[in-house]
ROKOLVEX-219842 format. One record per residue (C-alpha): x, y, z; residue in three letters; chain. Coordinates in steps of 0.02 Angstrom, whole numbers, plus 50000, padded with zeros to 5 digits. Layout:
REM ROKOLVEX-219842
<<X, Y, Z>, ALA, A>,
...
//
This chain:
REM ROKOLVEX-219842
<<50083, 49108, 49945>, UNK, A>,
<<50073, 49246, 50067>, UNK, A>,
<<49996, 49414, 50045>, UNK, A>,
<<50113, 49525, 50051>, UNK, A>,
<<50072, 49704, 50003>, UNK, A>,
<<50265, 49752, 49954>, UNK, A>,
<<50256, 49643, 49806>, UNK, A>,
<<50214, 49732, 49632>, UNK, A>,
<<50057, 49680, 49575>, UNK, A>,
<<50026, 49688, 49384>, UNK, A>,
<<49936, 49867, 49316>, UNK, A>,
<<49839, 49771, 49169>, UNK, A>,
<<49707, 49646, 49171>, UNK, A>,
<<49791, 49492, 49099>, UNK, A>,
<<49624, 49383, 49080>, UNK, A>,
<<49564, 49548, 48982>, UNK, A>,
<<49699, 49548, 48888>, UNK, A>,
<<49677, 49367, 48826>, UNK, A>,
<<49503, 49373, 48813>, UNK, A>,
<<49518, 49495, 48692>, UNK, A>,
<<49638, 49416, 48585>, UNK, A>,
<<49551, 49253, 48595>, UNK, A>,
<<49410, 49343, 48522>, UNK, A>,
<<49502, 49433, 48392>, UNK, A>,
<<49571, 49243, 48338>, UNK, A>,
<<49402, 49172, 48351>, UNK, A>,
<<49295, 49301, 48262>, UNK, A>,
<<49419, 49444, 48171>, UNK, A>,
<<49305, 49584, 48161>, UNK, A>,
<<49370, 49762, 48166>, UNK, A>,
<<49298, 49793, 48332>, UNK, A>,
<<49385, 49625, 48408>, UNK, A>,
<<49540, 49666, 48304>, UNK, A>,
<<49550, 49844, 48381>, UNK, A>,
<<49512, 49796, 48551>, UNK, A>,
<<49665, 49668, 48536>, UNK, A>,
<<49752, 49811, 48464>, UNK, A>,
<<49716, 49934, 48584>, UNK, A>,
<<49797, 49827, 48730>, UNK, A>,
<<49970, 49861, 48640>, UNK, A>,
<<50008, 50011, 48738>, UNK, A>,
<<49945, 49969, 48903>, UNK, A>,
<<50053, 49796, 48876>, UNK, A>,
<<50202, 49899, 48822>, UNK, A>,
<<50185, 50028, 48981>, UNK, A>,
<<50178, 49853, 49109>, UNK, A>,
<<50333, 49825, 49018>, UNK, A>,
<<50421, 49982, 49053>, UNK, A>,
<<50373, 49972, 49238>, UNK, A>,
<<50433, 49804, 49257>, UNK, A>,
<<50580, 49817, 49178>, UNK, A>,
<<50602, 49978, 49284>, UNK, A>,
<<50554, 49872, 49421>, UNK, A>,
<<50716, 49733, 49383>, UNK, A>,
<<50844, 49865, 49356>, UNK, A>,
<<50819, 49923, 49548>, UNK, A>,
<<50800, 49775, 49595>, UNK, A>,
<<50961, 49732, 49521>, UNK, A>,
<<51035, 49884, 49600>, UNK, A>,
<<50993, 49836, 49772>, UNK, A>,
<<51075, 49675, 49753>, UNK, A>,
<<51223, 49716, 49680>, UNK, A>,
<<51245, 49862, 49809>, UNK, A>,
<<51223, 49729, 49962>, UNK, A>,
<<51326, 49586, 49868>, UNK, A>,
<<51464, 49733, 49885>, UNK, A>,
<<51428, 49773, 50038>, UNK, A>,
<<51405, 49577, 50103>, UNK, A>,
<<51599, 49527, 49992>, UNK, A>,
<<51669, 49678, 50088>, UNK, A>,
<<51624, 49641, 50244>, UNK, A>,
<<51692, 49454, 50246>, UNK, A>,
<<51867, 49511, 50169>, UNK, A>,
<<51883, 49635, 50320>, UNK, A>,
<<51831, 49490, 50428>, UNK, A>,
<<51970, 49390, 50332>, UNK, A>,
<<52079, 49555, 50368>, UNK, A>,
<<52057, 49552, 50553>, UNK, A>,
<<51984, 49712, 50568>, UNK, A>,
<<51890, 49763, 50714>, UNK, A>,
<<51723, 49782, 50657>, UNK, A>,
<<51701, 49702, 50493>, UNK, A>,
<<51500, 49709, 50501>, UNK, A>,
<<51521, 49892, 50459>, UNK, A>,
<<51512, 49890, 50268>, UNK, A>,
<<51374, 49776, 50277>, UNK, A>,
<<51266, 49902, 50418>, UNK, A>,
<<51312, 50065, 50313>, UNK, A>,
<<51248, 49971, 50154>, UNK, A>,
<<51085, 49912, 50253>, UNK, A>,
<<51058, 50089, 50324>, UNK, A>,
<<51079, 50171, 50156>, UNK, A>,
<<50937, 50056, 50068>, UNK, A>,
<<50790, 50135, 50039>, UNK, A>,
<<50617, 50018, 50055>, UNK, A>,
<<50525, 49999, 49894>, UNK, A>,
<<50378, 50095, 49883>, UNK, A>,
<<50232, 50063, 49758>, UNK, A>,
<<50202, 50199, 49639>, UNK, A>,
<<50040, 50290, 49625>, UNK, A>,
<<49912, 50236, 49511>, UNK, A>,
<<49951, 50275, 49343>, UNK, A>,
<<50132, 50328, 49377>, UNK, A>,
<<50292, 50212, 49319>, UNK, A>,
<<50417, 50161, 49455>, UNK, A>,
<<50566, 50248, 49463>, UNK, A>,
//
């Protein structure tokens, strides 16, 4: 796999995460219980932001499927320059940014 820094890298510690509720299974005292319990909302914000994450993702590809179906049915058409739909809808898409710490993707 190649490092590539425009890929979204998980906000929460997943070995962390398991640890804790491996500990919580193994020995369920109320400080392993909480701990366990206290990943809940950090789990349920890397949620949000991924799921955030898909629907623009989805977005994008729907917007340059259109763009892509368009420009082969002008092609198909015969018209002059077909490759226009596809260069407005590449010139229009906007590269993904990471957020800032802390902050959910938009």
């Amino acid at each position: 796999m190649t490092n590539q820094p425009h890929i979204p890298r998980p906000t929460i510690d997943q070995e962390a995460v398991l640890a804790h509720l491996h500990a919580a299974r193994q020995r369920p005292t109320p400080v392993t219980i909480w701990t366990a319990i206290g990943d809940i909302p950090v789990m349920l914000a890397e949620i949000d932001r991924i799921a955030r994450l898909l629907t623009r993702t989805r977005w994008d590809f729907a917007d340059l499927l259109a763009a892509a179906r368009a420009t082969i049915a002008a092609d198909h058409d015969g018209e002059p320059d077909p490759l226009t739909y596809l260069r407005d809808a590449v010139a229009e898409h906007r590269a993904w940014t990471p957020p800032e710490d802390g902050e959910l993707a938009e």
